[in-house]
N, C-alpha and C positions, 0 to 999 in steps of 0.2 A: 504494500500500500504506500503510496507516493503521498509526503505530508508537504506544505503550500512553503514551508522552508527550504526546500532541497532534500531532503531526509528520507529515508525508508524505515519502513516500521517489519523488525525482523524477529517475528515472535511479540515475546514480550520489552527486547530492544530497538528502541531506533537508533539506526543509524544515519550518521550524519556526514554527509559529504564532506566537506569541509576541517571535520573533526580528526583528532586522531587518540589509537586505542592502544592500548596495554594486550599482552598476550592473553593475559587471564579476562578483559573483555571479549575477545573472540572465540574464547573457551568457550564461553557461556553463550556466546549467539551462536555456534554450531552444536552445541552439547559437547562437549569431548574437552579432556584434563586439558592442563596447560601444557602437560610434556608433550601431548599430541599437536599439538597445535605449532609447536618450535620442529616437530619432527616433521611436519609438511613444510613449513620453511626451506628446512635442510632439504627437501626432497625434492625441494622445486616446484612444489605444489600449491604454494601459497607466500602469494607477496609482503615481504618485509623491508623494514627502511631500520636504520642504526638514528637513535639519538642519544648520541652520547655515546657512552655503554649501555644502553638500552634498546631494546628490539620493540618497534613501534607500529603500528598498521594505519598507513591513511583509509579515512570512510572509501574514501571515491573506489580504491583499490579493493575495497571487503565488496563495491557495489557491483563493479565489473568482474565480477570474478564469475565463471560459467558454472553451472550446476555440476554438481560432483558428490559422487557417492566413496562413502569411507570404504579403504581396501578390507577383504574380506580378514578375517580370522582365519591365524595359520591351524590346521587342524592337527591336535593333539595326536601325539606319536604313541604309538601301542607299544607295550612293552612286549619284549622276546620272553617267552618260554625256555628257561635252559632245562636240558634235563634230556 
């Protein structure tokens, strides 16, 4: 939903064009920890900027971003029978 300031309303965050966010704000507007969220970074999955020493996310960048489903869960390995 598109608000008359620029803004999109994402869940129960709007996000703001213009603004910029902390990792643990985009934690919480996708559902997933914060370590997940630095881990798509690293992955190239998700746009980040340095301030400072700090890892920061502009709005504009969380708005253009295309839809994207989280990678599956690796599937738990069976243990060997010895014997």
């Amino acid at each position: 939903m598109n608000t008359m300031n620029g803004g999109v309303e994402m869940g129960i965050v709007q996000v703001e064009r213009d603004a910029v966010y902390e990792p643990a704000d985009v934690a919480e507007m996708f559902g997933l920890a914060e370590k997940s969220v630095k881990r798509l970074v690293y992955e190239g999955r998700l746009k980040a900027r340095k301030l400072g020493r700090q890892m920061v996310f502009l709005g504009a960048d969380i708005l253009d971003l295309p839809e994207w489903e989280p990678r599956a869960k690796p599937k738990a390995k069976r243990s060997r029978k010895s014997g």
